[in-house]
C-alpha positions as CSV (number, residue, x, y, z in Angstrom):
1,X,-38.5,28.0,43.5
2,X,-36.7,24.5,43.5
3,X,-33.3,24.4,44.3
4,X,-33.2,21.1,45.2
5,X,-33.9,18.0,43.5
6,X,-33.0,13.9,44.8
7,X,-33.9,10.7,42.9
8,X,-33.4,7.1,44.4
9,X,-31.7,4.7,41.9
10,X,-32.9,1.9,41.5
11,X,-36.3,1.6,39.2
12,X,-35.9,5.8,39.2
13,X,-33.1,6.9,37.4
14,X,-32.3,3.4,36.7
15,X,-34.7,0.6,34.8
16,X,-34.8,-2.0,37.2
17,X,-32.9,-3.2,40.4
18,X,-29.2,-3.5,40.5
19,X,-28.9,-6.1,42.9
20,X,-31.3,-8.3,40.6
21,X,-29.1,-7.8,38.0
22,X,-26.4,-9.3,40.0
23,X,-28.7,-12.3,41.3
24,X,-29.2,-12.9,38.4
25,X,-25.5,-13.9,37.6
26,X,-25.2,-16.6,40.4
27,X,-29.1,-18.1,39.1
28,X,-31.0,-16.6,42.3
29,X,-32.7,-13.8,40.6
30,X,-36.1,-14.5,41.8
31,X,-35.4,-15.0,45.0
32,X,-33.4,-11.7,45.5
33,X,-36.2,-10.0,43.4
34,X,-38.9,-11.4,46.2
35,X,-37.3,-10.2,49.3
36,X,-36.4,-6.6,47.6
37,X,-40.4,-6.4,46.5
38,X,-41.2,-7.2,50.4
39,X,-39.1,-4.4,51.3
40,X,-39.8,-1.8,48.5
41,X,-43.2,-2.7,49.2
42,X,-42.9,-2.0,53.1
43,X,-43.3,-5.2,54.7
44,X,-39.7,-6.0,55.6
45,X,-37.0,-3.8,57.0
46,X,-34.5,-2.1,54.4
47,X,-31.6,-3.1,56.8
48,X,-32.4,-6.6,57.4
49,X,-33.2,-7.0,53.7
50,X,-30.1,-5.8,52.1
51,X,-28.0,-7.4,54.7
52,X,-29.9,-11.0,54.1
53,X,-29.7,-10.3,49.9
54,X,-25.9,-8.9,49.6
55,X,-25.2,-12.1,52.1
56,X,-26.6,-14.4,49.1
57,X,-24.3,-12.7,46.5
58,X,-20.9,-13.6,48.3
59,X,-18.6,-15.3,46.2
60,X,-19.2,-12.9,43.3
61,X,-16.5,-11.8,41.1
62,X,-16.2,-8.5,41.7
63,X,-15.1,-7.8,37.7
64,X,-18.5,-9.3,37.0
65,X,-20.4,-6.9,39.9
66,X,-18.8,-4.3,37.8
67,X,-19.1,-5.3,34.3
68,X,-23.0,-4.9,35.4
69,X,-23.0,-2.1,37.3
70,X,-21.3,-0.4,34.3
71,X,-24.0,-1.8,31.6
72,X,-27.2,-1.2,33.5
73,X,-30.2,0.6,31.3
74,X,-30.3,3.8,32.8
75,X,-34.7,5.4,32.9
76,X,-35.9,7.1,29.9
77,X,-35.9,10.5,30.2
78,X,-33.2,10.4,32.8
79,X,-30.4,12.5,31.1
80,X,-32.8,15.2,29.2
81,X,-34.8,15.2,33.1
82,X,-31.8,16.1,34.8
83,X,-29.7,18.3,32.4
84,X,-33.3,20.3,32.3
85,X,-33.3,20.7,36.7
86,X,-29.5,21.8,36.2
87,X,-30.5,24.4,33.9
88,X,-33.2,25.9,36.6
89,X,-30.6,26.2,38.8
90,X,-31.1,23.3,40.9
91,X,-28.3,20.7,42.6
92,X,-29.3,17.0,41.6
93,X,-28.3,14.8,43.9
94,X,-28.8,10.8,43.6
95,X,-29.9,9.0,47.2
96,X,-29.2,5.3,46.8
97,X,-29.9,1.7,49.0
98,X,-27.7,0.3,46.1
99,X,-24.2,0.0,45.2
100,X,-21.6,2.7,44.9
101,X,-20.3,0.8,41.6
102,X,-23.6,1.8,40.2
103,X,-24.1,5.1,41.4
104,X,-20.7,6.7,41.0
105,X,-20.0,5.4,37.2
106,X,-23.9,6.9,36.3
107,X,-22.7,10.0,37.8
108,X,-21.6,11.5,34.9
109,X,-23.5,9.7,32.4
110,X,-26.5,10.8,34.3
111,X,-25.4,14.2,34.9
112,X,-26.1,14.6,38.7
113,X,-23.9,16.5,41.4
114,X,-23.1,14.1,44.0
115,X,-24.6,9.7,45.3
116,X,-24.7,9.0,48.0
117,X,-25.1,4.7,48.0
118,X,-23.7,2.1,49.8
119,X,-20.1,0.1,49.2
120,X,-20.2,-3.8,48.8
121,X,-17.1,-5.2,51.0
122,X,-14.9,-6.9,48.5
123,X,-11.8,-9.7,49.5
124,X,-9.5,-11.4,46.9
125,X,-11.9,-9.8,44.0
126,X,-14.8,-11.7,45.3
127,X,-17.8,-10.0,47.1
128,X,-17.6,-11.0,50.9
129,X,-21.5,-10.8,51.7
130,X,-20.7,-8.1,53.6
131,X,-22.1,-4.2,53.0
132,X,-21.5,-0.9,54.4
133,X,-22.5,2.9,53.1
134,X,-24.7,6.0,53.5
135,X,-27.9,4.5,52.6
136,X,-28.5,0.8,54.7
137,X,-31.9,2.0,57.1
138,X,-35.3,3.2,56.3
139,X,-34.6,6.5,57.7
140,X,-31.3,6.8,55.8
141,X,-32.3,8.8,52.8
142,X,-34.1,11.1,55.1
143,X,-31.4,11.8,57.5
144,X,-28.9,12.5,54.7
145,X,-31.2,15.3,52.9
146,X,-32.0,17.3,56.2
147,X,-28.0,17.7,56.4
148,X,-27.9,18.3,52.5
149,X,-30.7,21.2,53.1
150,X,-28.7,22.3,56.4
151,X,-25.4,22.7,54.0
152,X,-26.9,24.3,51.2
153,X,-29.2,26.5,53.2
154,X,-32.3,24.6,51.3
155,X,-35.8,24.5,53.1
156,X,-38.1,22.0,52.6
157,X,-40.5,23.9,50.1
158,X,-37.4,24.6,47.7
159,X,-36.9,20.7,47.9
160,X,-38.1,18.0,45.5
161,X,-37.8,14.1,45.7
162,X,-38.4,11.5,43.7
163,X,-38.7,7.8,44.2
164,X,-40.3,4.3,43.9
165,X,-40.4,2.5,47.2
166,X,-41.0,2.6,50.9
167,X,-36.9,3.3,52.0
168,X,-38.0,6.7,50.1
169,X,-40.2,7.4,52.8
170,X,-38.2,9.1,54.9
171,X,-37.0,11.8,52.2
172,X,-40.7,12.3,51.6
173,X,-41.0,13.6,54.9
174,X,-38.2,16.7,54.3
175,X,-39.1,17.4,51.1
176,X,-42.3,20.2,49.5
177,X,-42.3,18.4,46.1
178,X,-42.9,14.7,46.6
179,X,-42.9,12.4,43.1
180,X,-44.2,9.1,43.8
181,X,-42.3,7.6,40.2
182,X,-43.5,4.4,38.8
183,X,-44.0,3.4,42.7
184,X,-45.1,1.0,45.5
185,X,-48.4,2.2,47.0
186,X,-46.8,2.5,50.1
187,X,-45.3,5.8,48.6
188,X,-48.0,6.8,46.0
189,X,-50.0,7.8,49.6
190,X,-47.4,10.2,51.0
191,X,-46.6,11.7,47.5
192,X,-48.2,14.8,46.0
193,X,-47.0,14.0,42.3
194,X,-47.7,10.7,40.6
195,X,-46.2,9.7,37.4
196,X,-46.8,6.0,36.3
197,X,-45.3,6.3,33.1
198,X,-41.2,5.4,32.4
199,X,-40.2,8.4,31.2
200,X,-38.6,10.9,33.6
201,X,-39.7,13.7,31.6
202,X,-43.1,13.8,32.6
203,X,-42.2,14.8,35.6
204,X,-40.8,18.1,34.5
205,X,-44.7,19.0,33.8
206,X,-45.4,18.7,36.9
207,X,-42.8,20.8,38.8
């Protein structure tokens, strides 16, 4: 039996990539959208990307940063997906390399437990470039659900994860039930459920 259930943010329990969103506010949305493909695809760090695209947002009004991060289209299926684990008894818990703007203000729109995200450093209501958090390497997400499943007394078999790209590797590697979401191939090869369809529900027939 699950007891345990994680989702990434961004392009899981979100539609799309928060940090494009912002991008796109200071007109360099493609190029942040390119370097955060090369890294959801594998081929560059997660560190050294999120440090090199948070460094091209500084001067950012921070009432802008959130103004989007509390407007952003949350997944289909997200709310009904999660209110449905929660009534198996499960903890749902959101894992994100994004923003804690994001991730905390969906918390309760979303329904989830508890994020665990990263903080962009802000100075006279302006974003800095800077960023610090939970989730900033590849083997973040992973390292923060073995001390979930060491609190909660959860094994790997009553865990399930759920994500789109490769810094969700590394929670793939603690967890039984492994949902590969609308994802990068990189992932689709370590997962053991693949739904390629926007809708969160559909993974609930598969768990």
């Amino acid at each position: 039996m699950l007891k345990l259930a994680v989702f990434d943010f961004d392009s899981t329990l979100m539609d799309g990539e928060t940090i494009d969103f912002f991008a796109d506010e200071l007109g360099i949305g493609e190029e942040v959208a390119r370097i955060t493909e090369e890294a959801m695809s594998g081929r560059l760090d997660f560190f050294e990307s999120l440090q090199q695209r948070v460094g091209l947002l500084k001067g950012l009004d921070f009432e802008i940063v959130e103004k989007i991060a509390h407007n952003l289209p949350y997944m289909p299926g997200a709310v009904e997906t999660i209110a449905e684990l929660k009534s198996r008894g499960m903890k749902v818990v959101c894992f994100s390399g994004g923003f804690r703007t994001a991730t905390s203000y969906a918390k309760d729109i979303l329904g989830y437990d508890a994020d665990f995200s990263n903080a962009l450093h802000v100075k006279n209501g302006k974003l800095t470039g800077l960023v610090g958090g939970d989730m900033m390497f590849n083997f973040s997400k992973g390292d923060m659900l073995v001390r979930l499943q060491d609190i909660l007394g959860v094994s790997e078999e009553e865990t399930m994860v759920c994500g789109d790209g490769a810094n969700d590797l590394s929670m793939f590697a603690h967890a039984g039930t492994r949902i590969a979401f609308c994802a990068r191939d990189i992932l689709k090869a370590q997962a053991n459920v693949i739904v390629d369809t926007k809708d969160l529900t559909q993974i609930l027939k598969e768990i």
